[in-house]
Every structure is written in structure tokens, then in C-alpha cells.
C-alpha positions as CSV (number, residue, x, y, z in Angstrom):
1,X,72.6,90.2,87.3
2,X,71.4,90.9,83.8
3,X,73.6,92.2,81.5
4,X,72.8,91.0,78.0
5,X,69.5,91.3,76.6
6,X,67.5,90.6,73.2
7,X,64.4,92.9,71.9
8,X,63.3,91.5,68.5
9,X,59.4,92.6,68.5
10,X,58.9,95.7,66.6
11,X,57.9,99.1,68.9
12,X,54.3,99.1,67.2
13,X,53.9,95.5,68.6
14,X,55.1,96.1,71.8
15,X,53.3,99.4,72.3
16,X,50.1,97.5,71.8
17,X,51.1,95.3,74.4
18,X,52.0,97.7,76.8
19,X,48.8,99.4,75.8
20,X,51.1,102.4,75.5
21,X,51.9,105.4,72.8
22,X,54.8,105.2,70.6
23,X,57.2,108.3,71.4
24,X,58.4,110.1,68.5
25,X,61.8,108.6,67.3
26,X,61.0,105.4,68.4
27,X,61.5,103.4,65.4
28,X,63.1,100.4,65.2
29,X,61.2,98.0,62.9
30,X,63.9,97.1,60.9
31,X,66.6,97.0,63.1
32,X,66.2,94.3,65.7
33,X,68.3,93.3,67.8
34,X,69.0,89.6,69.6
35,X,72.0,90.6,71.2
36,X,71.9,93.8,73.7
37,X,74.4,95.1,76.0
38,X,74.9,98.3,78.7
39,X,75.0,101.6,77.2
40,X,72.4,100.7,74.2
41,X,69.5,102.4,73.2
42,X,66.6,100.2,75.1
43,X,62.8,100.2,75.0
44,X,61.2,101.7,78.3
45,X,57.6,102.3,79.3
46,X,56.8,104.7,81.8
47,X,53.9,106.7,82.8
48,X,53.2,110.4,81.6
49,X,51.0,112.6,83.6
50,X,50.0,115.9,82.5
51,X,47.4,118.6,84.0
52,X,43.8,117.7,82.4
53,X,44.9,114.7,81.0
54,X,44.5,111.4,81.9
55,X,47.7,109.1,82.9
56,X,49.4,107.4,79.9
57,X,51.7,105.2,78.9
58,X,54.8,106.0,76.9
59,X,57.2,103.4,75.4
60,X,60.4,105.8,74.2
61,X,64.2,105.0,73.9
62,X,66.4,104.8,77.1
63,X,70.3,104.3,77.3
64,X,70.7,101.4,79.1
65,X,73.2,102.5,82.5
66,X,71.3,104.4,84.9
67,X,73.0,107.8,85.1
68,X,71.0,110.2,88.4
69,X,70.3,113.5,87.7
70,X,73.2,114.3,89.9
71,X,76.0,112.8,88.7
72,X,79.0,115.3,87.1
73,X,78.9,113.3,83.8
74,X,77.4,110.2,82.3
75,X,80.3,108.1,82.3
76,X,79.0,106.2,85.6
77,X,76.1,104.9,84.1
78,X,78.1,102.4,82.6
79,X,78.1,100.5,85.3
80,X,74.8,101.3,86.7
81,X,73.2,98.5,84.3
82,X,71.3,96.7,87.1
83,X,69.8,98.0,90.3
84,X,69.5,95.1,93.0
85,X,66.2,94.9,94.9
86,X,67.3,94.7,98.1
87,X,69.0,98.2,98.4
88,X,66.9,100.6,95.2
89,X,65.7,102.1,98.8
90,X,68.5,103.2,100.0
91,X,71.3,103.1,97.8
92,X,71.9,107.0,96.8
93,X,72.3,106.1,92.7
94,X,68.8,104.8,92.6
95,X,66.8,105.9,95.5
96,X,65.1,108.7,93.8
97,X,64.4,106.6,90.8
98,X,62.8,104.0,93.0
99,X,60.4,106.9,94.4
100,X,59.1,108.5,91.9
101,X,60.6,107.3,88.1
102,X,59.9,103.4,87.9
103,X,59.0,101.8,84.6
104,X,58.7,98.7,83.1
105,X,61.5,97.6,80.1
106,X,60.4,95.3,77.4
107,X,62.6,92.4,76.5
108,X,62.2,88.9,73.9
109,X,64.3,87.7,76.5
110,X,67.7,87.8,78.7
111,X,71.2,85.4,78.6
112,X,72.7,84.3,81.9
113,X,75.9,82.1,82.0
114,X,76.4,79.1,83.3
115,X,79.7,78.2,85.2
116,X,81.3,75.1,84.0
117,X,83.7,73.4,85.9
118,X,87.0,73.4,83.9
119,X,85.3,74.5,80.6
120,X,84.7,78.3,81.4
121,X,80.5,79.7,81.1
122,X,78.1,78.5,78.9
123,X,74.9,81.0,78.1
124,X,71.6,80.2,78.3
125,X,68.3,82.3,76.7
126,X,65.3,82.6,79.0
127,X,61.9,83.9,78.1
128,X,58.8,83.5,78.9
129,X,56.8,80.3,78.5
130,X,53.8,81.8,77.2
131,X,55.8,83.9,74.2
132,X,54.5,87.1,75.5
133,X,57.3,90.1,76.2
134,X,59.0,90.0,79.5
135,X,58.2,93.5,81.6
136,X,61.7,93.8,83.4
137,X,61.3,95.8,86.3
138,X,62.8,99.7,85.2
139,X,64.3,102.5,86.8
140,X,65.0,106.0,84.8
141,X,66.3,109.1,85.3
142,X,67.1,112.3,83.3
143,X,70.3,113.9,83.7
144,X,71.0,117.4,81.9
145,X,74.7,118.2,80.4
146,X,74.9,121.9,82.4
147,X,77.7,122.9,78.9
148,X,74.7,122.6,76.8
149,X,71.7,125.2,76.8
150,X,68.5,123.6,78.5
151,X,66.6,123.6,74.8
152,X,68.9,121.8,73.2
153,X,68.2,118.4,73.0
154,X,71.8,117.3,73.0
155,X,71.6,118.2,76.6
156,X,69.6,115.5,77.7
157,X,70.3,111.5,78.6
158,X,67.1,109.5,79.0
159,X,68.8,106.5,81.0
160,X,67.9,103.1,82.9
161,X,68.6,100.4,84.6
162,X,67.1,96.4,85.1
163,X,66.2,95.7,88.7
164,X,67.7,92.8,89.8
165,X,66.4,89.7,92.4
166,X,67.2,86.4,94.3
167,X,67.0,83.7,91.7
168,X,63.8,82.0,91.1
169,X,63.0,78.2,90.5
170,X,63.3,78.8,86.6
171,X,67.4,79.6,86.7
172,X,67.8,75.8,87.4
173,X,70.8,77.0,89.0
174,X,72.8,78.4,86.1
175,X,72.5,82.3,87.9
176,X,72.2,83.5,91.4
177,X,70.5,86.6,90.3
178,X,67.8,87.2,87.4
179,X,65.5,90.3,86.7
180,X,62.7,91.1,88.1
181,X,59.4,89.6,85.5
182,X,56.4,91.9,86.1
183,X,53.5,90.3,85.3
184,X,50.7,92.8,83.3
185,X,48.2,92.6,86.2
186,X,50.7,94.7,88.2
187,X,51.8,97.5,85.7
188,X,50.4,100.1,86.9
189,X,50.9,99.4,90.8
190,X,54.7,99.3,89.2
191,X,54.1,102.5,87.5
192,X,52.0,104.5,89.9
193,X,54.1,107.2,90.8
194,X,52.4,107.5,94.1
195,X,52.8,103.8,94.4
196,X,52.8,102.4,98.4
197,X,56.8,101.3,99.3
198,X,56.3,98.2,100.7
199,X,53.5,96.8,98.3
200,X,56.3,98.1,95.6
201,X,58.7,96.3,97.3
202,X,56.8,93.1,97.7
203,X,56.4,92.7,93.9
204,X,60.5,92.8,93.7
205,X,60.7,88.8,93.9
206,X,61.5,86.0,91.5
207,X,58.6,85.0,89.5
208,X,56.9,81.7,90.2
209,X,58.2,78.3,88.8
210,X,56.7,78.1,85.1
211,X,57.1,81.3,84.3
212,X,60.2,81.0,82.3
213,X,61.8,78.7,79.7
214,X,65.3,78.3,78.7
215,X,68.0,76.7,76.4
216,X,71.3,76.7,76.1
217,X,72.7,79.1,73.2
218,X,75.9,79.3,71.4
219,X,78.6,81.1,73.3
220,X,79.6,84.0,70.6
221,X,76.7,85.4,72.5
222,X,79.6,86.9,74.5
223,X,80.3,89.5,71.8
224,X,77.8,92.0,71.3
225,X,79.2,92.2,67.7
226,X,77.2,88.9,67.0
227,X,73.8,90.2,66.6
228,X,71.8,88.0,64.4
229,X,68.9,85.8,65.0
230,X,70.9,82.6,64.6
231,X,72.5,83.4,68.5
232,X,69.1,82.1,69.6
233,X,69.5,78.4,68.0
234,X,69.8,75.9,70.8
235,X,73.3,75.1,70.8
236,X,74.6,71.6,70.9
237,X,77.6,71.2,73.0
238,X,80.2,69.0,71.0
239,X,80.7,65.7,70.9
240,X,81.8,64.0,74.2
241,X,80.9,67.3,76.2
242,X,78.3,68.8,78.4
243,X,77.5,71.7,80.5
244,X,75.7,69.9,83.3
245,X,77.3,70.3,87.0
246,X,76.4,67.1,87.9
């Protein structure tokens, strides 16, 4: 799963890396974060085609729990944080996002925990070895409040949610899940709305070993209160003490 997230890089920056337009609103240059959880405002890219214009990339702001356009209210998205690959086919919540409203959500990087016999989890940070932005692997939807008139922007949640995957060589155990790590020479297969199933299928696997690095981090990572840059510091375990499983 992936349920805790850090986005650091200013919008400008990663629009230029996405090669995509900055959305009005989106502006959080001096308000980054290093410790994200569900139900936050998130960075999403996704692709906007209108008549007699040429496809274009958009990065806006997404609340992070995937909430269909169906659903009676938004409460559900909650726990619609992560979509797993093997069932965004079928599975009713995210079927229609998998069809038609993929994306790609930036991220500095994600925190899995480790399970430590008799001394409870220990987090880790992963990102990617190369300190580029990680492209997680995006569903969205809209969904309209039916109380509110259709103009009113009130009316309208922008949500999504973090496909999920089998863990890749680069968890070194610590996970049995992680995201899904586009790389950028398959955006827009990713985002092509009239994208082929299986090939979008076949890109819904762990990425290869090297892709990712990680280190363990101090555990008040837990509380999404703790947001400042220092929750990245490797953390030394103390004295005597050690998170190995072996």
C-alpha cells in the first residue's frame, strides 16, 4: 500500500518536469510538505483535450481518496487511497477511472513500514536514485454534490487515488506492496485516454531493481502533524538496537 507521501518540489518545478501547464490555484511554493496523508490536497497530472486544440498536460490539485462519480457522498473516498493493480479492471470503485481518467501523481518520495519483531514498525523513505520526481501511477474522478447548483464550484471534488503493485526488488522486503513508478518514456501511453488495456496493464509492475533508494527515517513520521524537513534525516536506531529481521 501507500499511504504516506512527501511532495517538497514547488508546482513550477514540477510542471516543467511533467512538461505540463500549471492550473490556476495551484500554488504551493511556500508550503511544502514532507509528510502527506489520505484526504490531502495532492499534485495530479492528467491530460486535457479540447476540440481544435492539441492534447495537454495539466498538473492541478486532487484530494487524495478516490471518490466515483457515483457515490451518495464523499465520505468513502477516505478509504479509496490506493487502487491495487490487479483488480482497477474490474473492481466497480475504480473501473471507470481505469478506462478513461488515468494520470500520473508527482511525489519527492513515499514511507513504507517495516515490521519489527517485538519492537512494532519502523518507516523507511524511498525515492528515486536518480533525484528526479517519482510519477505514481493516478486514477481521478469528479464527483458533483447534487445540493449544490452545477456552477458553483463548491459542488465539485477533484479526487484520486495511488495505484498499487507486487513489491519490487527495491522494498528489500520492508513492504509487500509499493506504487506503481512510471518512468517518463511511458506518460503518455499512461495518459492516452484511448490507451490499449492490456499494454496499460502491462506497465502496472514494480519497477526494475535500481530504481529506488531508501533509508530508514525517524518514526514520528506516523503523525501527519510532524511535517518538517527534518522527518527525512536518516534515523539512527538507539544504542543496542536494530531494525534488521535477521
Amino acid at each position: 500500500m501507500c499511504g504516506r507521501i512527501a511532495l517538497y518540489t514547488p508546482p513550477a518545478r514540477l510542471a516543467r518536469y511533467f512538461d505540463a501547464e500549471l492550473a490556476e490555484g495551484v500554488d504551493r511554493d511556500d508550503q511544502p510538505t514532507w509528510n502527506v496523508g489520505p484526504t490531502t490536497l495532492i499534485d495530479g497530472v492528467t491530460l486535457r483535450r479540447r476540440p481544435d486544440e492539441e492534447p495537454k498536460r495539466v498538473l492541478r490539485l486532487y484530494r487524495w481518496g478516490l471518490v466515483p462519480s457515483w457515490a451518495k457522498d464523499p465520505s468513502g473516498g477516505s478509504r479509496l487511497f490506493n487502487a491495487r493493480a490487479e483488480t482497477i479492471a474490474t473492481k466497480p470503485s475504480f473501473r471507470a477511472a481505469f478506462e478513461k481518467h488515468r494520470g500520473l501523481i508527482p511525489a519527492d518520495g513515499f514511507y513504507e513500514w517495516r515490521k519489527v519483531p517485538g519492537r512494532g514498525r519502523q518507516p523507511h523513505f524511498f525515492q528515486r536514485a536518480d533525484g528526479d520526481p517519482m510519477a505514481f501511477a493516478g486514477l481521478f474522478a469528479f464527483w458533483r454534490d447534487e445540493r449544490r447548483p452545477e456552477d458553483d464550484p463548491e459542488a465539485w471534488i477533484r479526487s484520486c487515488t495511488i495505484v498499487t503493485t507486487t513489491a519490487g526488488p527495491d522494498m528489500d522486503g520492508i513492504h509487500d506492496r509499493m506504487p506503481v513508478v512510471l518512468d517518463p518514456e511511458v506518460f503518455d501511453v499512461w495518459l492516452d485516454p484511448d490507451g490499449d488495456q492490456h499494454e496499460l496493464r502491462g506497465l502496472l509492475r514494480p519497477p526494475p531493481r535500481g530504481t529506488l533508494r531508501h533509508h530508514r527515517v525517524d518514526p514520528k513520521v506516523g503523525n501527519v502533524r510532524n511535517d518538517t524537513p527534518d522527518v527525512l534525516a536518516e534515523y539512527a536506531a538507539p544504542s543496542g538496537r536494530s531494525d534488521t529481521l535477521f
